[in-house]
Legacy VTK file of the C-alpha trace (Angstrom):
# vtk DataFile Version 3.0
C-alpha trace
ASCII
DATASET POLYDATA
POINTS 191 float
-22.847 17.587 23.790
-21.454 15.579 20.957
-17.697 15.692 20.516
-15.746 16.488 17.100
-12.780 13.715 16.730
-9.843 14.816 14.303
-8.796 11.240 12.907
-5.861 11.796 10.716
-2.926 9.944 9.845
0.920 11.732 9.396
4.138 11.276 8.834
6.666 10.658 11.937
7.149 14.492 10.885
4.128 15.656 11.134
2.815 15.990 7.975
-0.521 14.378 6.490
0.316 14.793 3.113
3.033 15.488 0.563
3.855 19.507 -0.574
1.200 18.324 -3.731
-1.366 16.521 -1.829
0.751 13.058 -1.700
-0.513 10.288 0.121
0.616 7.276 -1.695
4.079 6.783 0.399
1.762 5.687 3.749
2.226 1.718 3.764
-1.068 0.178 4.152
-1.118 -3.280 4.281
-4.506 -5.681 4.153
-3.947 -6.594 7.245
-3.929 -2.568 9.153
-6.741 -1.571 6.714
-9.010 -4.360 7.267
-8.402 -3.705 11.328
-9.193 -0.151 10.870
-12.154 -0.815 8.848
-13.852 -2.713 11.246
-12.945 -0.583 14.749
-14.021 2.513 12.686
-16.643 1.622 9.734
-18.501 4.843 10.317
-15.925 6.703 8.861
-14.579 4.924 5.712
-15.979 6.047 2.373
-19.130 4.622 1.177
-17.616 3.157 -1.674
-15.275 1.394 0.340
-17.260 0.382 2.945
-19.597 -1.110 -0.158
-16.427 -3.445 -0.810
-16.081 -4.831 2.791
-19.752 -5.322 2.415
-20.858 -2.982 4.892
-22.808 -0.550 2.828
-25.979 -0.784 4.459
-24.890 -1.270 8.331
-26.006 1.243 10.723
-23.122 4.152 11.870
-22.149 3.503 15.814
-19.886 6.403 16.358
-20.081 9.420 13.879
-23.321 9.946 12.180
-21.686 13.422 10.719
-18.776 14.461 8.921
-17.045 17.790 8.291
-14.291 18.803 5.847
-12.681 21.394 3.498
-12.939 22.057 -0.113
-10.009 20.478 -0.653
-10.431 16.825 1.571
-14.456 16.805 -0.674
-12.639 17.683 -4.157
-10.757 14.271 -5.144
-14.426 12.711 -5.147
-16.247 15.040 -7.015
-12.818 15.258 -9.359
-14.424 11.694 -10.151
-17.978 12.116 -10.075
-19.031 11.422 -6.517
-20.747 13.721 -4.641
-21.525 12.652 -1.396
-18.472 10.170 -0.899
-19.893 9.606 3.253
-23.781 8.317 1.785
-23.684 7.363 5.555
-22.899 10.402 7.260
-24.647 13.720 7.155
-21.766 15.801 4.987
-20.577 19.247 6.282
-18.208 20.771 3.198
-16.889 24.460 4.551
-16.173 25.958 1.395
-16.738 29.721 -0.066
-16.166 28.770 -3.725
-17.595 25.149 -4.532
-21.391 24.952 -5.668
-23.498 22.937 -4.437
-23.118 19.402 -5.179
-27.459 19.253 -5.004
-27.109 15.899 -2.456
-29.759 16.615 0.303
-26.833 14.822 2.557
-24.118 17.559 1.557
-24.053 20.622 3.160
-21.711 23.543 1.547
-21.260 25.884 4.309
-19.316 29.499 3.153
-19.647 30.898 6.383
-17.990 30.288 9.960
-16.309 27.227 10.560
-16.182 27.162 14.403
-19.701 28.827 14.643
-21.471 25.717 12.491
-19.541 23.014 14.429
-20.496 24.486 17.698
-24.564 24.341 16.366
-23.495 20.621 15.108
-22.082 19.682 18.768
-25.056 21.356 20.278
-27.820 18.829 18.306
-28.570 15.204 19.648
-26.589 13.014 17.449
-23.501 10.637 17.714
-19.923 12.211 17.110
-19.084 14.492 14.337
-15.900 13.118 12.701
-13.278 15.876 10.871
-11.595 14.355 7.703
-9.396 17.496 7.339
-7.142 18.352 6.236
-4.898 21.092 7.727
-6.662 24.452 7.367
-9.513 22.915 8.755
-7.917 21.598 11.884
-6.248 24.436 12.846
-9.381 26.631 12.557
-11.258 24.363 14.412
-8.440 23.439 17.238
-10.248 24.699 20.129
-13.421 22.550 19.316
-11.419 19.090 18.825
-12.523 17.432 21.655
-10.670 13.915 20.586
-8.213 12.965 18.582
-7.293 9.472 16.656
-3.980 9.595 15.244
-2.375 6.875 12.584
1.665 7.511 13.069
3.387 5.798 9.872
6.899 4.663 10.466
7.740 7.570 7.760
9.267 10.777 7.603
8.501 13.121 4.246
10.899 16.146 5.267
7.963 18.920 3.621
4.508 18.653 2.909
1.250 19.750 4.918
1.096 19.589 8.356
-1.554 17.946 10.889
-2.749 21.502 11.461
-2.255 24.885 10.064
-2.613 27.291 12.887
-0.183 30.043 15.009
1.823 28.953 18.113
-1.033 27.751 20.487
0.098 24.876 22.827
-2.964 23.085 23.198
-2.925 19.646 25.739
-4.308 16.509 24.775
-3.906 13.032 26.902
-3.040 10.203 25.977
-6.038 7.091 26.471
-4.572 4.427 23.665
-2.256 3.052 21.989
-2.531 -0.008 19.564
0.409 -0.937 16.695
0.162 -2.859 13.606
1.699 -4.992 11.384
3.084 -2.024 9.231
4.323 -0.687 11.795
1.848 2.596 12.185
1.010 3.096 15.681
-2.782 4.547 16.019
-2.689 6.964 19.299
-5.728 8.039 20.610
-6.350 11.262 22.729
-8.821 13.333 24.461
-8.411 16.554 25.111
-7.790 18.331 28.889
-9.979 20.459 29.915
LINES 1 192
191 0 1 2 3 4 5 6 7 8 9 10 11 12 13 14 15 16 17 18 19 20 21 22 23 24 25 26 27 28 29 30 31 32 33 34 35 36 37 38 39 40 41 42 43 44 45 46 47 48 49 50 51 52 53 54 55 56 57 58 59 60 61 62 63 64 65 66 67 68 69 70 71 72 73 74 75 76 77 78 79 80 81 82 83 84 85 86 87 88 89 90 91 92 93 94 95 96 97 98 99 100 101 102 103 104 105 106 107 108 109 110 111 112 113 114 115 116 117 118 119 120 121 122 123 124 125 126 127 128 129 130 131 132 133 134 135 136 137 138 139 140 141 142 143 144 145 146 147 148 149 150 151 152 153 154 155 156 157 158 159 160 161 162 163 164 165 166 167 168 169 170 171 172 173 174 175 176 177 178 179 180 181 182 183 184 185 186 187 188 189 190
């Protein structure tokens, strides 16, 4: 069975995002990005991982990605439609049209339903790029998740998941910190 990781980063709050879709207040330095780059090139955008001259390098972890309408619109707000080339792209959205990439699937049904059929096929892992609404729909089928803390608080904004009061345990299996002072916290969850 393959297993869906939630890799997200948020605010010592919480909160993955500003109240209008901020993320520019996250310090990223060269040194963090270029780390994270190269434990996790699977799941960086195609046009960056084009840049760190990667574009053609074979996925080792997630060969699929899932998101909302709202994580997929900033690229197609600029003209790219299938912004993970590498990945298979799973878009769960009941308004956007199709994009007409054979590697981008608009799905306008079921959320939990598709990702179980996804975790059901051979494959690697299925990585979730959000954001909120997503993530709390799909709670009960995160199986991991990676977590960037930033050394920030925002006070409002949009949380790591919208869902209702629903304790759910993860544990924790890593912990690495970098230069900017993020610590990335990884988790799986208890069964």
């Amino acid at each position: 069975m393959r297993e869906l990781t939630y890799y997200v980063g948020v605010t010592l709050d919480g909160f993955i995002a500003g109240p209008d879709d901020e993320v520019d207040f996250f310090p990223v330095t060269a040194a963090f990005a270029d780390a994270l780059g190269t434990e996790l090139p699977d799941i960086q955008p195609a046009h960056v991982r084009a840049a760190r001259g990667g574009a053609s390098a074979a996925v080792t972890r997630f060969d699929t990605v899932v998101m909302g309408r709202r994580t997929y619109e900033p690229a197609l707000q600029v003209g790219i439609t299938d912004p993970y080339s590498q990945l298979r792209t799973v878009v769960f959205s009941r308004s956007l049209n199709d994009p007409g990439e054979a590697n981008v699937e608009i799905v306008r049904t079921d959320p939990v339903a598709r990702v179980r059929a996804l975790k059901a096929e051979p494959g690697l892992g299925i990585y979730l790029a959000g954001g909120a609404g997503l993530a709390g729909v799909l709670l009960d089928e995160i199986d991991r998740l990676i977590v960037k803390k930033y050394p920030t608080i925002a006070g409002s904004g949009i949380p790591m998941a919208s869902h209702p009061f629903a304790p759910t345990q993860f544990r924790l299996d890593e912990v690495r910190s970098f230069d900017n002072g993020c610590v990335v916290l990884e988790y799986s969850r208890q069964r």
